[in-house]
C-alpha positions in Angstrom: 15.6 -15.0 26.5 11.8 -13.9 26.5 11.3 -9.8 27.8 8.8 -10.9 30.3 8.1 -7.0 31.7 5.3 -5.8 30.3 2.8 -8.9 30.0 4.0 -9.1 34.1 3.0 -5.8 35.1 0.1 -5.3 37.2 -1.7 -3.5 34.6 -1.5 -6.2 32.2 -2.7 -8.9 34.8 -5.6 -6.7 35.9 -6.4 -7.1 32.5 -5.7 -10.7 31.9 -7.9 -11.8 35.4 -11.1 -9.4 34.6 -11.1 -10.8 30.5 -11.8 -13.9 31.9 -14.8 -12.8 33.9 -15.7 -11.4 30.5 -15.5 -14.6 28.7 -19.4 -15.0 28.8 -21.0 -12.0 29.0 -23.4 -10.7 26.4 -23.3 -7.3 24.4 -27.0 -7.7 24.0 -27.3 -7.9 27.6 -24.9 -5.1 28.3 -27.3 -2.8 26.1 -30.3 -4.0 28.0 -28.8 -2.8 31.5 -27.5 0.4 29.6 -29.6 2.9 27.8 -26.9 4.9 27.2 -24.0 2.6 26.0 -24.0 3.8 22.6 -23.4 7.4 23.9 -21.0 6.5 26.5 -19.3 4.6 23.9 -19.0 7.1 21.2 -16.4 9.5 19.8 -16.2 12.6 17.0 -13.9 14.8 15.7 -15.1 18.7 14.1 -18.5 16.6 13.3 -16.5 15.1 10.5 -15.3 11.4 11.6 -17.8 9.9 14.2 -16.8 6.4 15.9 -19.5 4.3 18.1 -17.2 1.8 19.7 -20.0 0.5 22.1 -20.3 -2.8 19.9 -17.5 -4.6 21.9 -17.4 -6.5 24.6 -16.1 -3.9 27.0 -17.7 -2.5 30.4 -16.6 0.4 32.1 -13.8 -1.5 33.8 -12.7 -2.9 30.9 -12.1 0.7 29.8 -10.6 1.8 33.0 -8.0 -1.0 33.0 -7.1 -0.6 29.2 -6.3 3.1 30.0 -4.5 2.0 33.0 -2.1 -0.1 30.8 -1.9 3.2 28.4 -0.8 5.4 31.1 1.7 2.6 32.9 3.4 2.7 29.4 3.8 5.9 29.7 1.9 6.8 26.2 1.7 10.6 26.7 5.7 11.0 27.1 5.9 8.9 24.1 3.3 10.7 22.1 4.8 13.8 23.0 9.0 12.3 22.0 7.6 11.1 18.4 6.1 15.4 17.8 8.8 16.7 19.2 11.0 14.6 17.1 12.6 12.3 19.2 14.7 9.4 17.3 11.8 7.2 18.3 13.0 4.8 15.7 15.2 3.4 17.6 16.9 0.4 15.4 17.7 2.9 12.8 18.3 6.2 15.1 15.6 8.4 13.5 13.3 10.3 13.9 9.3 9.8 13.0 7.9 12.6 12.0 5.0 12.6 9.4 2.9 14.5 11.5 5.4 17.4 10.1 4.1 16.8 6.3 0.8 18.5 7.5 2.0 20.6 10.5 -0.4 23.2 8.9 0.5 26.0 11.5 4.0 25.6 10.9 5.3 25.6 14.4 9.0 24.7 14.3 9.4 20.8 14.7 13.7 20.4 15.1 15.4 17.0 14.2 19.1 17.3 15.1 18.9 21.0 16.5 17.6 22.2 12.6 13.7 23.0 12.3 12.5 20.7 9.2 9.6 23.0 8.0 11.4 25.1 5.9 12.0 22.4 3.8 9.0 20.3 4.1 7.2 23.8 3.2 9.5 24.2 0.0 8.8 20.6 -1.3 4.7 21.6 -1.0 5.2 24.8 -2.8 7.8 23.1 -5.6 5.0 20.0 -5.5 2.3 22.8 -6.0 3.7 24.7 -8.8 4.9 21.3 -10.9 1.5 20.6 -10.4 0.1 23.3 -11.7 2.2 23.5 -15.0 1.2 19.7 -15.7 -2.7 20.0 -15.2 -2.8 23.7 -16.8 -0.7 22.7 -19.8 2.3 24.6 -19.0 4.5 21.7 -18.6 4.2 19.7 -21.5 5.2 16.2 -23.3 8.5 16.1 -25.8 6.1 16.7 -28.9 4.1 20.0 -27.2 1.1 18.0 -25.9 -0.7 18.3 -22.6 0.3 15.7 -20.4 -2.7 13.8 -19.0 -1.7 10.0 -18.6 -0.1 9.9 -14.9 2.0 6.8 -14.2 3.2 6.4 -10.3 5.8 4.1 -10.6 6.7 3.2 -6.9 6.0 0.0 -4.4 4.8 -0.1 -0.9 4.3 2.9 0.5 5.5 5.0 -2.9 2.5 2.9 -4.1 -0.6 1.8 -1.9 -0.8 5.4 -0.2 -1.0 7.3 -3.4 -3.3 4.6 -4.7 -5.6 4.3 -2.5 -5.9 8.2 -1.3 -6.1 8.8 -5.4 -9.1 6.2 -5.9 -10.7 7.4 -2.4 -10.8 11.0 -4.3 -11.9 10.1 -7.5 -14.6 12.6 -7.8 -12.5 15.5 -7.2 -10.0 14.5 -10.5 -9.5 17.1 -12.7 -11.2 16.7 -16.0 -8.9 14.9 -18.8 -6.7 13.7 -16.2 -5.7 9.6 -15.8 -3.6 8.0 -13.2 -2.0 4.9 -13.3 -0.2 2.8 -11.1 2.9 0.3 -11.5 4.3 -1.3 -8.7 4.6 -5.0 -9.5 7.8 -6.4 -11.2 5.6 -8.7 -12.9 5.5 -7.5 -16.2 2.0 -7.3 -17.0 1.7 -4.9 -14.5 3.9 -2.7 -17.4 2.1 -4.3 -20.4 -1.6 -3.5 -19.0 -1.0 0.4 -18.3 1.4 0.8 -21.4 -1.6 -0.5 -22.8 -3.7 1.9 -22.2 -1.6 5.6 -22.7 0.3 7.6 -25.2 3.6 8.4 -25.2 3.0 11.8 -26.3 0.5 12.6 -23.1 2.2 10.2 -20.5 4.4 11.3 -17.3 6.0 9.2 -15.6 6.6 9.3 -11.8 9.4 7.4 -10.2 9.0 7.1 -6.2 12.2 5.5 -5.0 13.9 7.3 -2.0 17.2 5.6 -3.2 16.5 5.0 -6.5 17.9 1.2 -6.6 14.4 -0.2 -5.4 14.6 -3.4 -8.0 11.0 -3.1 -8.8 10.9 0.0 -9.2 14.1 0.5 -11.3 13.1 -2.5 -13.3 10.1 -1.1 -13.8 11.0 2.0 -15.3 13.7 1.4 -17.0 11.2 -0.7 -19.1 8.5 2.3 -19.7 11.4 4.9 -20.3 12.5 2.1 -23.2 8.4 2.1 -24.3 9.1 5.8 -24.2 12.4 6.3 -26.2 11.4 3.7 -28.7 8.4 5.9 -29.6 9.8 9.4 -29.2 13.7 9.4 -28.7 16.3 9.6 -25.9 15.5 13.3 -25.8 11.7 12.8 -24.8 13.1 11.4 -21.0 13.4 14.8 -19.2 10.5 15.7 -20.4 8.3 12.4 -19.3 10.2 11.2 -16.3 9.9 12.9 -12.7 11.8 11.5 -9.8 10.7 11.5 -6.0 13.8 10.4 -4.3 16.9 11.4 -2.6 19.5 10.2 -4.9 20.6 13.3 -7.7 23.3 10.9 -9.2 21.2 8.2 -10.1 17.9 10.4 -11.1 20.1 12.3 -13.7 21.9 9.4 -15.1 18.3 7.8 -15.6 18.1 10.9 -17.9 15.5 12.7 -15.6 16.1 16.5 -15.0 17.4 16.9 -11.3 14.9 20.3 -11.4 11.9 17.4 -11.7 13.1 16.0 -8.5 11.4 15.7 -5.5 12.8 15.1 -2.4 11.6 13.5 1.0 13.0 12.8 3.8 14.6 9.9 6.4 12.1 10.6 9.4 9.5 9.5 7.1 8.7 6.2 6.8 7.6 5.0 3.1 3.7 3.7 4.7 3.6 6.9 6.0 4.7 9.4 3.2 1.7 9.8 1.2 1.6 13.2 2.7 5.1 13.9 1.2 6.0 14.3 -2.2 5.0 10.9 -2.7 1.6 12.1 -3.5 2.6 14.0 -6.5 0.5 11.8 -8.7 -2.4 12.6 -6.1 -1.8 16.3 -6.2 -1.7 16.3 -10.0 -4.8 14.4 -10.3 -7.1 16.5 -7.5 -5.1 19.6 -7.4 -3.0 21.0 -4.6 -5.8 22.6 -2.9 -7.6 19.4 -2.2 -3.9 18.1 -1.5 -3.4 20.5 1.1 -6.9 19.8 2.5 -6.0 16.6 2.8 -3.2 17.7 4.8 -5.5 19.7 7.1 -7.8 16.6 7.4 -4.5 14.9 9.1 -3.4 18.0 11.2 -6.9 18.0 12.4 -6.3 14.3 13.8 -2.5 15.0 14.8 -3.9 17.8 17.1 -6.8 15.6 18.6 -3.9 12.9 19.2 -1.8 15.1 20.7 -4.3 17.7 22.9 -7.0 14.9 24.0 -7.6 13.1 27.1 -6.9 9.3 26.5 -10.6 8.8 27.5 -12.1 10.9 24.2 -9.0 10.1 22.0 -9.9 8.1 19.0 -6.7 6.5 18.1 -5.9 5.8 21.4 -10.0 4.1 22.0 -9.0 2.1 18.1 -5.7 0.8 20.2 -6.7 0.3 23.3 -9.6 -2.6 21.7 -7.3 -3.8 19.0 -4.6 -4.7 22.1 -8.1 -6.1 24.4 -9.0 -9.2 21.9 -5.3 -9.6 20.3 -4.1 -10.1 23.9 -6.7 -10.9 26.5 -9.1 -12.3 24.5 -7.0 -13.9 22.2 -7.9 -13.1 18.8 -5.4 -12.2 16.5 -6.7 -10.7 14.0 -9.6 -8.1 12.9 -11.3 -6.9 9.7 -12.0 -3.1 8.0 -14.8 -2.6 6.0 -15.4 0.2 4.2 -19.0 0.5 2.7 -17.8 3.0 0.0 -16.4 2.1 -3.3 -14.0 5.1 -3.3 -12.9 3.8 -0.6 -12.4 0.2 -1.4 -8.6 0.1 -1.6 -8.4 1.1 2.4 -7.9 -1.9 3.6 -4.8 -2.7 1.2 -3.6 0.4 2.5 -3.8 -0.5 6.1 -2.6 -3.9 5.4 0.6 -2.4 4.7 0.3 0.2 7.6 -0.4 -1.9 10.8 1.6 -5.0 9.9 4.4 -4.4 8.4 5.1 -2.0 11.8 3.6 -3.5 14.3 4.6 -7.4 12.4 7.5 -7.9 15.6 8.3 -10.4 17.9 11.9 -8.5 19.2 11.3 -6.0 21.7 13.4 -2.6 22.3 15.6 -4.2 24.9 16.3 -6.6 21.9 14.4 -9.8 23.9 12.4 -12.0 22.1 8.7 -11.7 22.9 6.5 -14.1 24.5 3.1 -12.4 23.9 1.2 -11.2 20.8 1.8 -8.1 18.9 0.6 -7.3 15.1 -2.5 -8.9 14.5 -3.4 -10.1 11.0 -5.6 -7.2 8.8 -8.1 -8.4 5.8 -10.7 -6.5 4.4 -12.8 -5.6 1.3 -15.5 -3.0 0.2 -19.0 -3.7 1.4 -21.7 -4.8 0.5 -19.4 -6.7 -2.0 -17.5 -8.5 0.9 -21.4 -10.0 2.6 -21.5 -12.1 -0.3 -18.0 -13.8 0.1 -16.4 -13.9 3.4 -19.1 -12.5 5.8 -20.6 -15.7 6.0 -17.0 -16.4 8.1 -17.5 -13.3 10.0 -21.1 -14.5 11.1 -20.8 -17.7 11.4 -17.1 -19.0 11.6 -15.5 -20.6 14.5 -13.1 -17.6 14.8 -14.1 -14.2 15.9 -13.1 -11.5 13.6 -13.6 -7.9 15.2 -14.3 -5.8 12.0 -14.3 -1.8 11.3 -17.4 -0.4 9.3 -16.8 2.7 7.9 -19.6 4.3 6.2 -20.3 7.9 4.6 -23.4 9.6 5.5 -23.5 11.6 2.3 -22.4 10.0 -1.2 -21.0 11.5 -4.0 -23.8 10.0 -6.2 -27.0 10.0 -4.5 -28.2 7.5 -7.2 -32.3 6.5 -7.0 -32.5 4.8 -2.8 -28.3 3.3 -3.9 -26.8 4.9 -0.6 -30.1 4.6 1.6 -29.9 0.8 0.7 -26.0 0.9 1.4 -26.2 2.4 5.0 -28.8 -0.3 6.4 -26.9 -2.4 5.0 -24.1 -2.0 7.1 -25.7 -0.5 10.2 -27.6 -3.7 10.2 -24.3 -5.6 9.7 -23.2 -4.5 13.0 -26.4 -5.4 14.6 -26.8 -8.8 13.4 -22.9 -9.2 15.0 -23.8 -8.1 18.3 -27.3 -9.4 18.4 -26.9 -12.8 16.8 -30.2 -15.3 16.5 -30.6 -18.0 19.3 -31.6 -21.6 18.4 -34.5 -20.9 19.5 -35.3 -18.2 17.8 -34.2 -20.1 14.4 -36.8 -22.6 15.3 -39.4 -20.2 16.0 -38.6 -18.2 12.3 -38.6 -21.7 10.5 -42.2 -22.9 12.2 -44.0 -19.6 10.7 -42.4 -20.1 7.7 -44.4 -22.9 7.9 -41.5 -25.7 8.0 -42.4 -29.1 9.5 -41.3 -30.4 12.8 -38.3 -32.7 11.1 -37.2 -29.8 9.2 -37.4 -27.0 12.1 -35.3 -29.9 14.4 -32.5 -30.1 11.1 -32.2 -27.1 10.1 -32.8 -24.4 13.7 -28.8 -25.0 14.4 -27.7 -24.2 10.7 -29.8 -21.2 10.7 -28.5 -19.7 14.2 -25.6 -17.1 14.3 -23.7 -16.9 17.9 -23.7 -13.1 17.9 -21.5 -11.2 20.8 -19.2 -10.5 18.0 -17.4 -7.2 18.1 -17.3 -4.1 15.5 -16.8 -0.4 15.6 -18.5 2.2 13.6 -17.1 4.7 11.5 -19.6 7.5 10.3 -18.1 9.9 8.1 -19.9 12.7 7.0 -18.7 12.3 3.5 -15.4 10.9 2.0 -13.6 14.1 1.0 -9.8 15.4 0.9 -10.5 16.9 5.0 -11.9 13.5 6.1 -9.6 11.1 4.3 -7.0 12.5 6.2 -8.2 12.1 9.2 -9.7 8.8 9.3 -6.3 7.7 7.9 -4.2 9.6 10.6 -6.2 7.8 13.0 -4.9 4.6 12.1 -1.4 5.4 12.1 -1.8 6.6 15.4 -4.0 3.8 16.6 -0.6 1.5 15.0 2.0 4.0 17.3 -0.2 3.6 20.7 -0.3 -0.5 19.8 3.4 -0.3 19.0 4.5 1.4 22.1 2.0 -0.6 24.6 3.6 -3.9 23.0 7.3 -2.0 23.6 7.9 -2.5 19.9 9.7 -0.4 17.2 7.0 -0.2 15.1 8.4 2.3 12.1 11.4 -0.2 10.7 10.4 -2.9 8.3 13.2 -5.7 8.4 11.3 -8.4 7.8 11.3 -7.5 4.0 15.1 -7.7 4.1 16.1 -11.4 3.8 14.2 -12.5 0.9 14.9 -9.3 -1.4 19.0 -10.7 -0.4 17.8 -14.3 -0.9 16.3 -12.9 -4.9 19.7 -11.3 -5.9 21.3 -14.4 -5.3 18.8 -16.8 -7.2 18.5 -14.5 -10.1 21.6 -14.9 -11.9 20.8 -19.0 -11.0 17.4 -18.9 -13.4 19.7 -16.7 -16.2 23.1 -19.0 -16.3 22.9 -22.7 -16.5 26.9 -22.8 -15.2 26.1 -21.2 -11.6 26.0 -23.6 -8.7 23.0 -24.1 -7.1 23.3 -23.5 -3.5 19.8 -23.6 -1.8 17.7 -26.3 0.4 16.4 -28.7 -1.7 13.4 -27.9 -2.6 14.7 -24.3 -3.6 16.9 -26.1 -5.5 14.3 -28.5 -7.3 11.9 -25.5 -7.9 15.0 -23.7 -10.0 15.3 -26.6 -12.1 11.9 -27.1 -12.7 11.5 -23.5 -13.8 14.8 -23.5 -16.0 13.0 -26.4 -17.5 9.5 -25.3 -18.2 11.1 -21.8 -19.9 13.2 -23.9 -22.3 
């Protein structure tokens, strides 16, 4: 049975009919005719995060029916349910409610009649005061030394939120202070930051809500052996932090249940960063930045919340995403930040957008029949024009793409970040603009080519153009501005989420192979289990068991 409703509504047919009258028009053209597209076109929030969304092949009624569809889904009730904590997670009865983390004027948010701020407030000021101790000196190794290797061990969102926010912030790291980061249960991921840090200076952070994550565990297990090999069983309590929910576990690990830090159901693991799960990111840039980080977020959450749908940036980020993913089917766009602070975004938002909006069951529980998550890649500029732009350009597939760009860099080395910004303004130019045949020709005869070669070579050196970008401007990447450019997406993922009438904060697509490893594992470690599998699954356990001997 396919849920038919949505895609059959008149919204969604206005939409489908006027895309194809859209098929062939030109963004150059549209820029021609319109002076004031880019204006018309553009948003800002507290002249921090500008977006100029007028590179996209969008008219005025292409914007008037996209906010039709919004409103027919009823978006502001649904914005509205997720802050006033509704169980918007439906498959799992929760609540979703990481705007709380950095509900910075502490308005009562309740989840089952109890307001949650009293204890989101007494993780910040316990995450505050831990983090103090550690990067003043006054919680200190087994042996009496500072501790200034930090090791997040974690995976997913206990890993690529702190990561990237922690890279993206670089410049505001305390001085002396390292951070690490383990997440993959390959074990060089252990060997290479072991590697690198002493026992004596090292803590170690374990991020596992129920602290049976196998990575993670595994993980662990083997740095608190690196640990007790080199100072003793006693060392543990005095290395090893825990951000979870499970006291019996933490203190059999050997970890002090004081040094625990808790979070919380209604918060989805790609969307905890905010929680204690940045412990790693608050010891490295201090909980002032943390907390401005926070403020960065709330900024955002408010804008969401309090702002016509026709000035709302996450809802304008939606509204295009759903136009090429389902009218003008492409399935898939890019995000490129021109920063190198920022360049592990786009990992980040990987995880974000498709592991919640990766669904093809509906919330009636019918199988869909149009398309929902679209596939994310990305890559730091100007790096990325040297490998896969020449797809971007010049590919048979369109790939809408997110610039994002400070105006201000931290190092304002020689003409490095003038060079940078044309780089990427021009990016988005040469999208839009393309270069006709016969404009190739014409470059190639007054670079004095001959007729045989203009003829060859005019076709190979032409670009299509009409293809889409938006423009992210931020003043400068700082704790305020992080959070706000990343609270944008996640709300841009809710809006796409609850227009495709999708559950977009459980993840249980992850659950079948994790099952499917338990069961092959003890197959690769005892030759007297029965293999059970297809039979290539089979064959490939052999031929491992083989190669190891």
């Amino acid at each position: 049975m396919f849920s038919s409703a949505i895609n059959k509504s008149k919204a969604w047919k206005k939409l489908e009919s006027h895309a194809k009258s859209m098929r062939n028009v030109l963004m150059k053209d549209l820029f021609a005719k319109d002076d004031k597209r880019a204006e018309k076109f553009s948003l800002s929030l507290n002249d921090t995060l500008f977006l100029d969304y007028s590179k996209n092949r969008i008219t005025d009624k292409t914007m008037s029916y996209l906010l039709e569809l919004a409103r027919s889904r009823h978006l502001d009730e649904k914005i509205k349910a997720m802050f006033r904590g509704d169980k918007i997670n439906v498959t799992e009865k929760r609540a979703v409610l990481h705007i709380a983390l950095r509900n910075r004027d502490n308005h009562p948010i309740m989840v089952n009649g109890k307001d949650v701020m009293p204890e989101i407030n007494a993780v910040l000021k316990k995450m505050r005061q831990f983090s103090e101790d550690v990067r003043f000196g006054r919680f200190t190794g087994y042996t009496g030394k500072k501790l200034t290797n930090i090791v997040n061990i974690g995976i997913g969102g206990s890993d690529l939120g702190p990561f990237m926010a922690t890279e993206a912030l670089r410049k505001y790291w305390m001085k002396g202070i390292q951070c690490y980061f383990i997440s993959n249960i390959d074990g060089t991921a252990c060997a290479e930051v072991l590697n690198k840090v002493d026992p004596e200076t090292t803590l170690f952070i374990v991020a596992s809500k129920t602290f049976t994550t196998i990575e993670t565990i595994t993980n662990a297990k083997t740095c608190r052996k690196w640990l007790v090999d080199a100072l003793g069983e006693p060392a543990v309590s005095k290395h090893f932090v825990a951000l979870s929910t499970n006291a019996e576990e933490v203190a059999k690990f050997g970890i002090d249940t004081k040094n625990m830090f808790e979070f919380w159901d209604f918060v989805g693991g790609r969307y905890s960063m905010w929680s204690a799960i940045g412990l790693s990111l608050a010891i490295a840039i201090g909980m002032d930045n943390f907390e401005k980080m926070l403020e960065g977020a709330y900024a955002m959450d408010k804008h969401f919340a309090e702002t016509d749908f026709e000035h709302n940036i996450p809802v304008i980020m939606a509204l295009i995403g759903i136009w090429y993913n389902n009218f003008m089917g492409i399935h898939r766009y890019c995000v490129i930040p021109y920063d190198q602070y920022l360049k592990f975004l786009p990992a980040y938002l990987q995880q974000l957008d498709m592991e919640s909006n990766g669904k093809s069951v509906d919330l009636s529980g019918d199988f869909i029949k149009y398309a929902t998550g679209p596939a994310l890649f990305g890559g730091a500029g100007t790096d990325v024009q040297h490998s896969f732009f020449q797809l971007i350009h010049q590919g048979t597939e369109i790939v809408p793409c997110d610039f994002i760009v400070p105006a201000i860099s931290h190092n304002e080395m020689g003409n490095h970040h003038e060079i940078l910004l044309a780089n990427v303004l021009a990016q988005g130019e040469a999208l839009m603009k393309g270069k006709t045949v016969k404009e190739a020709a014409e470059e190639l005869k007054a670079a004095g080519k001959n007729p045989e070669e203009v003829e060859f070579l005019k076709k190979f050196k032409s670009f299509s153009g009409n293809r889409p970008s938006n423009t992210f401007i931020l003043k400068k990447v700082d704790p305020y501005t992080l959070g706000a450019l990343v609270a944008a997406y996640e709300h841009k993922v809710f809006v796409q989420g609850i227009i495709w009438n999708i559950d977009s904060f459980d993840q249980m697509g992850v659950e079948l192979g994790k099952k499917l490893t338990l069961g092959i594992l003890p197959q690769l470690q005892n030759e007297n289990i029965e293999l059970n599998h297809d039979c290539s699954t089979n064959a490939l356990i052999k031929l491992v068991k083989y190669l190891r001997k």
